[in-house]
N, C-alpha and C positions, 0 to 999 in steps of 0.2 A: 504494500500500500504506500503511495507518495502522499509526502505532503507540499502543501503548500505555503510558501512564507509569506505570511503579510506584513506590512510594516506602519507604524501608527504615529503623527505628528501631533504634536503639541505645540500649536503655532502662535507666535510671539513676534511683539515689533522687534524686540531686542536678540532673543533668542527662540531657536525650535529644536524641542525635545525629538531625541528620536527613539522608537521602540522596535524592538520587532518580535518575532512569533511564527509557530507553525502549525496546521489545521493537526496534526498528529497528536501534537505536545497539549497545543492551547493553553501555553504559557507564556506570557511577555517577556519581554527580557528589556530593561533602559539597553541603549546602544550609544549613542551621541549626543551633544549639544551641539547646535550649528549655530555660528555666531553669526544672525542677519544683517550682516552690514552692508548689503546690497544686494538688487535682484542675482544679479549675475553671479556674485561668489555662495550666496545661499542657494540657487540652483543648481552649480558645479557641486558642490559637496553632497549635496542628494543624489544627483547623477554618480558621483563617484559610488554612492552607496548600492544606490539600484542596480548599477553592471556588478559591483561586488555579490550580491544577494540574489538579486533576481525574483523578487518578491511578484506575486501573482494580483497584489488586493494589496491599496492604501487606504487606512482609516484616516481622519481629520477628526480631532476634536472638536466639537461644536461650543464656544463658551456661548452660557445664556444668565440672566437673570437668575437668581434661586424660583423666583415666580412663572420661571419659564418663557418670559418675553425676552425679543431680545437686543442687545446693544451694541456698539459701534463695534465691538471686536467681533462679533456674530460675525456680521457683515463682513471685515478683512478676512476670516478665517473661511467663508465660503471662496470669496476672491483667491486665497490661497491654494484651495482645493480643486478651483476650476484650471488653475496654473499647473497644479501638478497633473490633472489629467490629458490638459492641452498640451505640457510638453513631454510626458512620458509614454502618453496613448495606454495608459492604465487607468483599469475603474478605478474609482474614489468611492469611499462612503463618509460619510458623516455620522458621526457618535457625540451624543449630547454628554461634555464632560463635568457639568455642574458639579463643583466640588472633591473635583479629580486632586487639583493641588491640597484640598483641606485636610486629605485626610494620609497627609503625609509631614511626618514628625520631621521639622528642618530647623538648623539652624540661621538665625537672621545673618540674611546676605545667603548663604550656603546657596548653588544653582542646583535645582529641583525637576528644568525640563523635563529630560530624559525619563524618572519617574515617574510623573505626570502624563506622560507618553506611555510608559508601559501599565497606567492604570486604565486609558482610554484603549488601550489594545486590548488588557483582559475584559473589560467593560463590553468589549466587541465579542471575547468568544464567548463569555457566559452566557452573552442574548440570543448567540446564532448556531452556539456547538452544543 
């Protein structure tokens, strides 16, 4: 039986968390912090990931409200989601990550992406596996 690796963003103006995972295992795993300092080198770093990997299925986090509405990051992270499917020609799904970062014990300042990414990954297989 093969599996499949998906891999799961945690997207941020600053930084994106990256996770990955496989339909066998359906377990996340943190992989990377990508420091967003431009389209260009935050795409190359993914790209670099993708030919490494070769993952079949990309999650995006969805931030929303705790109420469920949603706000100005919704909106860049779908932006996000549409970018990495136009340049990779992989589906994208969307995972509503409300409280993905909350429920991880961090030190102030400490970078958490990558975590945050593998909690929106497991979030993905517990709903679909």
């Amino acid at each position: 039986m093969s599996a499949d690796t998906i891999f799961a963003f945690d997207f941020g103006v600053k930084r994106i968390g990256v996770a990955m995972g496989n339909t066998l295992i359906r377990q996340a795993t943190p992989v990377k912090v990508i420091a967003a300092i431009d389209n260009a080198s935050r795409f190359a770093a993914i790209q670099s990931l993708l030919d490494e990997w070769q993952p079949t299925l990309l999650v995006v986090g969805l931030p929303m409200h705790p109420d469920g509405t949603p706000h100005d990051m919704t909106a860049r992270a779908r932006k996000f989601a549409n970018q990495l499917h136009g340049r990779f020609n992989l589906p994208v799904e969307l995972v509503d990550e409300r409280y993905s970062s909350a429920v991880i014990s961090a030190k102030r300042g400490e970078v958490i992406d990558d975590r945050a990414a593998a909690i929106i990954l497991q979030q993905y297989f517990d709903a679909h596996f």
